[in-house]
C-alpha positions as CSV (number, residue, x, y, z in Angstrom):
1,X,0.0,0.0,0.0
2,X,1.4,3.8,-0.9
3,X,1.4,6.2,1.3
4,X,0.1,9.9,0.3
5,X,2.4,12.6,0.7
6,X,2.2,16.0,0.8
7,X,5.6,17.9,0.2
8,X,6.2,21.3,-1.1
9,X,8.3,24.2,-0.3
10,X,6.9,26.7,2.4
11,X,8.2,30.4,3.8
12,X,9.0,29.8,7.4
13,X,5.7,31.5,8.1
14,X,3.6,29.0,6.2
15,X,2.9,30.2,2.7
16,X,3.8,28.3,-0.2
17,X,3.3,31.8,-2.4
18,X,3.2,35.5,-1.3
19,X,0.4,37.5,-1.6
20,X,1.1,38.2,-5.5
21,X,1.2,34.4,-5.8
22,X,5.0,34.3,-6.5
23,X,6.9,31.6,-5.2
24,X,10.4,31.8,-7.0
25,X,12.2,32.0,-3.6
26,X,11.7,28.7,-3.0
27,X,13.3,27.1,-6.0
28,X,15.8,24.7,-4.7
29,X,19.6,24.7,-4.7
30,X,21.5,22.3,-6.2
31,X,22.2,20.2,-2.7
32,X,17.9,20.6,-2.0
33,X,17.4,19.8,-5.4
34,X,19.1,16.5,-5.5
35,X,17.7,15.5,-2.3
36,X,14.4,16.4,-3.6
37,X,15.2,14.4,-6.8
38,X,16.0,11.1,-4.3
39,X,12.8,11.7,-2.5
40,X,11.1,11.9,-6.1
41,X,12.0,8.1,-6.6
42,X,9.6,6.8,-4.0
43,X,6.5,8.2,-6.1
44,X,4.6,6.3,-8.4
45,X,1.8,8.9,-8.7
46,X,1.3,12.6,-8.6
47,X,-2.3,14.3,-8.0
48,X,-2.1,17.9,-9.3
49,X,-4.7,20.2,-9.3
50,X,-4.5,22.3,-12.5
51,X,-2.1,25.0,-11.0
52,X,0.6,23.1,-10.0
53,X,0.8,21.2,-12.8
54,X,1.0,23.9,-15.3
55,X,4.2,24.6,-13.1
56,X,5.0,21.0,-13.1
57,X,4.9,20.5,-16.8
58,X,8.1,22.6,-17.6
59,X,9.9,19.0,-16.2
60,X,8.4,17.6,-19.4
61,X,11.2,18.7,-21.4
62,X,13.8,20.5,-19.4
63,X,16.2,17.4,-19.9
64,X,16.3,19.4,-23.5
65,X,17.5,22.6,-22.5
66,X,21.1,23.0,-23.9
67,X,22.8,23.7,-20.4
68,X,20.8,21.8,-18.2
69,X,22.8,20.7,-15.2
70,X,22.8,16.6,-14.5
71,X,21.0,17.2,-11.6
72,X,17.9,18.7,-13.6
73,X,18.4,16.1,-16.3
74,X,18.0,13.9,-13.7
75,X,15.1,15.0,-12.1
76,X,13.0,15.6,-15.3
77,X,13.4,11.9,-16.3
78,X,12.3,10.7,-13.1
79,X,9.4,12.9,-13.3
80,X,8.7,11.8,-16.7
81,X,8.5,8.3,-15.8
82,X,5.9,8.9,-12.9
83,X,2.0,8.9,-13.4
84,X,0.2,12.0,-13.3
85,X,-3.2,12.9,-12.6
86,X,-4.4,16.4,-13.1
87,X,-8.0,17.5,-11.0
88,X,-9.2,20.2,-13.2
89,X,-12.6,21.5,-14.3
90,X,-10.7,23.7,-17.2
91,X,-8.4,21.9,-18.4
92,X,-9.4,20.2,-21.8
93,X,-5.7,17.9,-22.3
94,X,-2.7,16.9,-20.8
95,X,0.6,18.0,-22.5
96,X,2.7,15.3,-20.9
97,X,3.0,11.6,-20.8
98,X,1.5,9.6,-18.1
99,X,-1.2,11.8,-17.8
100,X,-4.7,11.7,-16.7
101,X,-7.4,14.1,-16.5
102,X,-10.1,14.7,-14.0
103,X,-12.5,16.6,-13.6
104,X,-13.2,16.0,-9.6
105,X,-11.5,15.0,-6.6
106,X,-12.8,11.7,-5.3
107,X,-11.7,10.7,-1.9
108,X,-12.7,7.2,-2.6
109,X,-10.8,7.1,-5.4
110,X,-7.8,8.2,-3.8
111,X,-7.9,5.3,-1.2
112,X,-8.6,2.6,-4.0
113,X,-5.0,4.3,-6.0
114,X,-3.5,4.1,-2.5
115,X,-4.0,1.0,-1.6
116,X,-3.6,-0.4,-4.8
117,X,0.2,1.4,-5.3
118,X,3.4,-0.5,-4.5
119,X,4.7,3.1,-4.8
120,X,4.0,6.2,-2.9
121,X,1.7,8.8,-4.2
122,X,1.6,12.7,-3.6
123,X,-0.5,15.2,-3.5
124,X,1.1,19.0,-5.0
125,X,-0.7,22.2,-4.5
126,X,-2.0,23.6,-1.3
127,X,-5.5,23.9,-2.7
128,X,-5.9,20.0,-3.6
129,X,-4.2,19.2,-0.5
130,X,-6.5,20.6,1.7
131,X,-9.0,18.0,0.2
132,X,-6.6,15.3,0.7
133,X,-6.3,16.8,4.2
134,X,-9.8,17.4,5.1
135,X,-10.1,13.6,3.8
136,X,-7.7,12.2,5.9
137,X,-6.1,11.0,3.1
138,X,-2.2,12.4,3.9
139,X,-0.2,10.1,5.7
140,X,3.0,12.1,6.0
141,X,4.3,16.0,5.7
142,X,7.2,17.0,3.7
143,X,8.3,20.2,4.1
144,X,11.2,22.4,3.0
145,X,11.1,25.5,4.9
146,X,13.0,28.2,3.4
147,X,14.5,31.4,5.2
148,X,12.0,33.8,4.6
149,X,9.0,35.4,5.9
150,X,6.5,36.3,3.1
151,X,3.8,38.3,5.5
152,X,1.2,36.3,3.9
153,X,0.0,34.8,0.6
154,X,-1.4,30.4,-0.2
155,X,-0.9,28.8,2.7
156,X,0.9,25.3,3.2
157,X,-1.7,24.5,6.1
158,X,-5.6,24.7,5.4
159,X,-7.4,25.7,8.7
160,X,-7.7,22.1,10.3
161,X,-5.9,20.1,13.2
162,X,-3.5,17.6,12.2
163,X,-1.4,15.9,15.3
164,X,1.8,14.8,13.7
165,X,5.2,12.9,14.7
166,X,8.4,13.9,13.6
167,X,10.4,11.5,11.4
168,X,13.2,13.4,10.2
169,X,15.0,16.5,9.7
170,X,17.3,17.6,7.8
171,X,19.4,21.6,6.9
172,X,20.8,22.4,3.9
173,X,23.7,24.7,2.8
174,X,21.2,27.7,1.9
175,X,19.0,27.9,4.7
176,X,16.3,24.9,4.2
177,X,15.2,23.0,6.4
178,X,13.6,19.7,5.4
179,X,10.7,18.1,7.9
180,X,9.4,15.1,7.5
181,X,6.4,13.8,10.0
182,X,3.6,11.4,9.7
183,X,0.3,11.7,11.1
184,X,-0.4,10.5,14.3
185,X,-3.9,8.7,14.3
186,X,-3.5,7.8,17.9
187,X,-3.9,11.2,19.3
């Protein structure tokens, strides 16, 4: 059975974008990005919502660009080789492999893909999180906190209590500090 993870990069106070929905100071470094990229091979699905994959999709075909680091290569073919499905009322196609449309969020369905998986599945975008949240769907937290305070914007969080244990923890050259916990369904 896969677990369902929810793991993006947040400001220290919680936001995963400012308040003009700009997130580029939590791109990752090199040392985070690699890390990220090992994490990345424990996924067999990703659920978007129709945001975050637009972002998403650049990974499609950054392996092409001319002076892509190994690192990036890296990371866009293990993207590429991991299912995608995209929860969107608007969007009309996919414009990557692997790629499944939706048009609504079915907790049900997330259980069956869950306990079906051999692999890990996560969950990208605060706003489709929350669903998977409310659902109690997520089984662990991974966060990269970047050094900055944004004074507001999307948060990571949606308004609900979650008790959680700390699994691991980890600081990187440039500030980020990476949190892993699961959720406690004992408390």
């Amino acid at each position: 059975m896969g677990k369902l993870i929810y793991s993006m990069n947040t400001s220290l106070d919680g936001y995963v974008s400012d308040p003009d929905g700009n997130f580029g100071w939590g791109f990752p470094d090199q040392e985070s990005h690699e890390f990220i990229g090992e994490l990345s091979r424990s996924f067999g699905t990703y659920l978007y919502g129709r945001r975050m994959y637009e972002t998403m999709v650049y990974w499609e075909t950054a392996h092409t660009l001319p002076d892509a680091p190994p690192f990036v290569v890296e990371y866009a073919r293990v993207w590429q080789a991991t299912d995608k499905i995209v929860y969107s009322t608007t969007l009309n196609e996919a414009t990557s492999a692997r790629t499944r449309i939706e048009r609504t969020f079915d907790p049900d369905a997330v259980r069956a893909l869950k306990a079906e998986s051999d692999l890990d599945l996560t969950v990208d975008g605060p706003n489709l999180a929350a669903q998977a949240i409310r659902a109690g769907l997520v089984d662990e937290f991974q966060v990269f906190v970047g050094p900055i305070v944004v004074g507001g914007g999307n948060p990571f969080f949606p308004p609900v209590r979650v008790d959680l244990e700390l699994l691991d923890k980890r600081r990187f050259g440039n500030g980020v500090v990476y949190l892993r916990y699961r959720v406690r369904h004992d408390a």
